[in-house]
N, C-alpha and C positions, 0 to 999 in steps of 0.2 A: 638255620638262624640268619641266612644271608650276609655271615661276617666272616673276616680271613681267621684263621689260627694258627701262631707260631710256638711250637714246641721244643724246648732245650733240655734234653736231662742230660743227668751225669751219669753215665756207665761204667764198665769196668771193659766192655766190647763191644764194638761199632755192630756184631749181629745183636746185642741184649740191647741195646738202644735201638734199633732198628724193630725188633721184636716188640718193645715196650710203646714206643711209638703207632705203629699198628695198633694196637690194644686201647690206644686212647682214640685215634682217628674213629674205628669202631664204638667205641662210648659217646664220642660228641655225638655221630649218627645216630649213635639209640635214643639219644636225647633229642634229638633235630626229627626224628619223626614221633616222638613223643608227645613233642609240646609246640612245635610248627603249626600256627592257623593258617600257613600257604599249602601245605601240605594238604589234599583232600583226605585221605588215608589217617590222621593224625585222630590223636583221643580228643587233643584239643580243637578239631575241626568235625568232631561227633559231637561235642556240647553247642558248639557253636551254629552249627545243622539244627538243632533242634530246642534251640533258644524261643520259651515262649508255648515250648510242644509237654518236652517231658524231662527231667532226669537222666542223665548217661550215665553208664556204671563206667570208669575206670578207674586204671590202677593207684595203689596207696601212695608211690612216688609222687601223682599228679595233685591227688588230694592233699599231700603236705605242702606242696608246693603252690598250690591255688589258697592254700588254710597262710600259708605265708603273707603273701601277696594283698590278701585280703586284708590281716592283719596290719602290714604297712598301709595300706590303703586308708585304715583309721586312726594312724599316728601322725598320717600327716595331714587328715580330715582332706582327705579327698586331693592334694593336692599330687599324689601317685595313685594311679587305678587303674589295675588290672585290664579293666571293661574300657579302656581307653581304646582299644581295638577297633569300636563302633564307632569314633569320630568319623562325622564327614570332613574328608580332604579337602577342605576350603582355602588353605592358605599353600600358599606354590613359593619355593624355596628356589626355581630355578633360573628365575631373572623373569619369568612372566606376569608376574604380579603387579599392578599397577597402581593400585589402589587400595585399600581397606577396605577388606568386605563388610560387609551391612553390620549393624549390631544384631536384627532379626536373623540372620544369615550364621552368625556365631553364635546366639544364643540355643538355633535346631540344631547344630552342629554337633550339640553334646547332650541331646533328646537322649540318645540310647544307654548314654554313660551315667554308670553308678552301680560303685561294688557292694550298698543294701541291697539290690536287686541278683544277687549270687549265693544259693542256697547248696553248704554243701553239708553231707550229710555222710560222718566218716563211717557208721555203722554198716551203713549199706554200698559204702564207697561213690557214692554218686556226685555227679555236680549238675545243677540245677540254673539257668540263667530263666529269670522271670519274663523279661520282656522281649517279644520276637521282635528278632531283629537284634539283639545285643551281640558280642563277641569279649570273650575275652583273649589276652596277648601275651606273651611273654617277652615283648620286644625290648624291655627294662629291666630284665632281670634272666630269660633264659642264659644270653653266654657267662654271666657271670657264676651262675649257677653249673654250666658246663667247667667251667675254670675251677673253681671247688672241688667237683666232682675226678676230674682230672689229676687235682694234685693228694687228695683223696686217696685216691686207687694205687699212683704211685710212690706212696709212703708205705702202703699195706702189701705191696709187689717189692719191698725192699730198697726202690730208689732212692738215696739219700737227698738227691740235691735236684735242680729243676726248675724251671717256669713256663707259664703257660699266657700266650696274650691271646686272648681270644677280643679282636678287634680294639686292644686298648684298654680288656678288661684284665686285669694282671693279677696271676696268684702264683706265688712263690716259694716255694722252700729249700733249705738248705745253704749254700755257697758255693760261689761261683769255684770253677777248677782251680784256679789260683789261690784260692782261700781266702778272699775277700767275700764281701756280702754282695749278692745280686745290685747293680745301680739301675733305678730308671729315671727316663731323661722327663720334665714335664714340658711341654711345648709353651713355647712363648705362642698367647693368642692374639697378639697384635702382628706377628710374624712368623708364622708357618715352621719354617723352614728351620729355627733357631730352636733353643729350649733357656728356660729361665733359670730352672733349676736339677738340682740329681740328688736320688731319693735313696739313700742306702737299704737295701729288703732282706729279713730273713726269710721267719714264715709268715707271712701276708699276704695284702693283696691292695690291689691303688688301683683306682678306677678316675677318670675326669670325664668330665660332661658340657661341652662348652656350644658357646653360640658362634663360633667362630671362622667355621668355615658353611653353614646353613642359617640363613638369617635374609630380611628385609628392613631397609627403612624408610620411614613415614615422618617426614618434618623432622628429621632430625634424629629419632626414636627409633633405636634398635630393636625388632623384633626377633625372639630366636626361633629357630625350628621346634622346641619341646614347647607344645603346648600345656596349658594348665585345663587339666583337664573338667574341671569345675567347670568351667565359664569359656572356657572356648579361644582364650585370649593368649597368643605365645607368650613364653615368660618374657620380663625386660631386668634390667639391672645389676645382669651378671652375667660375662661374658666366660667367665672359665671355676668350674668346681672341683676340685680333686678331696676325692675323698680314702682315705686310708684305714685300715684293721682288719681284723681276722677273716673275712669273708668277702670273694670277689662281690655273688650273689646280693648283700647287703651293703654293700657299698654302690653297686648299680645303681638301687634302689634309691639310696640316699642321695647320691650323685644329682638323681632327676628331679627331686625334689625339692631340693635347695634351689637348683637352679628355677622351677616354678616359684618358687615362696621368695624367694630376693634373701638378698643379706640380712634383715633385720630379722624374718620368722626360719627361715632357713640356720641360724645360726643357733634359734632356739631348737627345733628339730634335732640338730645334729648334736647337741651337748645332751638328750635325752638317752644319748647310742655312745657313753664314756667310754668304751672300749675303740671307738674309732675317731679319729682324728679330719680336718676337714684345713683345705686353704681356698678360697674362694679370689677371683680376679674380676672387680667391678668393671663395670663400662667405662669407667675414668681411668683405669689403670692402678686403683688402689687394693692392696694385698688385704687380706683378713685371714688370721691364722690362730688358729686352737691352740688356747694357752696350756693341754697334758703334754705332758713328759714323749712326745713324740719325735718318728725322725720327721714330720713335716715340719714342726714346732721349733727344728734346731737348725733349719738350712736356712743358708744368710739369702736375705732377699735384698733387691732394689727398694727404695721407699715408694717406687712407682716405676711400674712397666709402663711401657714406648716402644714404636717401632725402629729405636737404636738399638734396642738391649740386642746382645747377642748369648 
């Protein structure tokens, strides 16, 4: 999934956390060649092979997870898709960029993208990409899905307490040895190095999605790295998304999409998923935060983030 994973459980003995540990490094891996399109070997680089040809059979995990996927795909009318895999790499995040690519140039860019063109078919376990040349990804939702999966295994393995970040995608449970609840930090995105605020966790999961360390600007206009996959155009208008609730996996998802759709459709998006909670950080440094009964809802914020805040 080309992301780090940091693993904390609580044992009773450094060999049963050692043991327990092993067992999950093991599971990300089953998963990482499972749903890896870098992977040539992978199920999801068999569909992708033959995008346009014919139907792949594989397994039910992949099916529910692409039937997922998909799903989100039409909540947020296209602004998360799967098939986002087939963009052409047009826009360079590494200081090379000089200009604005063409609008003709953005518009082929995302020819091959569109999750109506993903035919799956759970009877016979297949999945189906219509037009050659498509791919689908999991690069929005695999490790959060790993993160789940993770804390999954080790509630049913008896572990009581634990978390898992799989690159910043965070699922939790339990408390911490001292008996306090898990805290995590959220990074100040005007400033790296700080954090704005501390999130108290049981069992959940928080994920952020921001433009803040991958981006361009153009007259002024921040462009981020997550493109919109509709149209071809990085999102603008939001520099930082944290989203919160029960599932790493769908907070991923939601994460990206906000950050596409901006505050004003993004904010409708994210109240459609009451069970999760959302704090968004505009380009001005203005907070927006979900009016449920959450721990985001209840952390004292700035009226405005700066590059002072520590």
């Amino acid at each position: 999934m080309g992301g780090r994973f940091d693993i904390s459980i609580v044992a009773d003995s450094r060999e049963n956390a050692e043991d327990n540990i092993d067992t999950l490094i093991a599971e990300i891996s089953r998963i990482e060649n499972l749903i890896s399109d870098w992977k040539p070997n992978s199920q999801v680089s068999a569909v992708n092979d033959n995008a346009g040809i014919k139907p792949v059979k594989v397994d039910r995990e992949l099916i529910l997870l692409t039937e997922r996927a998909v799903n989100l795909s039409k909540v947020t009318n296209g602004a998360f898709d799967i098939s986002f895999a087939a963009m052409d790499k047009i826009w360079k995040f590494d200081g090379s960029l000089k200009e604005m690519p063409s609008p003709e140039t953005i518009k082929k860019s995302v020819e091959k993208v569109g999750y109506q063109n993903i035919i799956i078919d759970k009877e016979k376990s297949t999945i189906y990409l219509k037009l050659k040349g498509m791919k689908i990804g999991f690069g929005a939702l695999g490790e959060g899905y790993a993160a789940d999966k993770c804390r999954e295994m080790m509630l049913a393995r008896g572990i009581a307490a634990g978390i898992v970040n799989a690159s910043g995608d965070m699922s939790t449970w339990g408390k911490h040895p001292g008996g306090k609840d898990w805290e995590i930090g959220i990074t100040n995105p005007m400033k790296e190095d700080t954090i704005f605020a501390i999130v108290p966790m049981k069992q959940n999961a928080i994920v952020t999605s921001g433009s803040y360390q991958k981006f361009v600007e153009f007259d002024g206009k921040r462009y981020a790295h997550i493109i919109n996959p509709k149209n071809g155009y990085p999102a603008t208008g939001l520099i930082s998304v944290t989203i919160m609730g029960p599932s790493a996996e769908v907070a991923n998802g939601l994460s990206t999409s906000v950050m596409v759709l901006g505050a004003v459709d993004g904010k409708k998006l994210a109240e459609k998923f009451p069970a999760y909670s959302y704090l968004m950080v505009t380009d001005t440094g203005e907070f927006l935060v979900s009016k449920n009964n959450s721990a985001l809802s209840k952390i004292k914020l700035p009226k405005r983030i700066n590059k002072s805040i520590i």
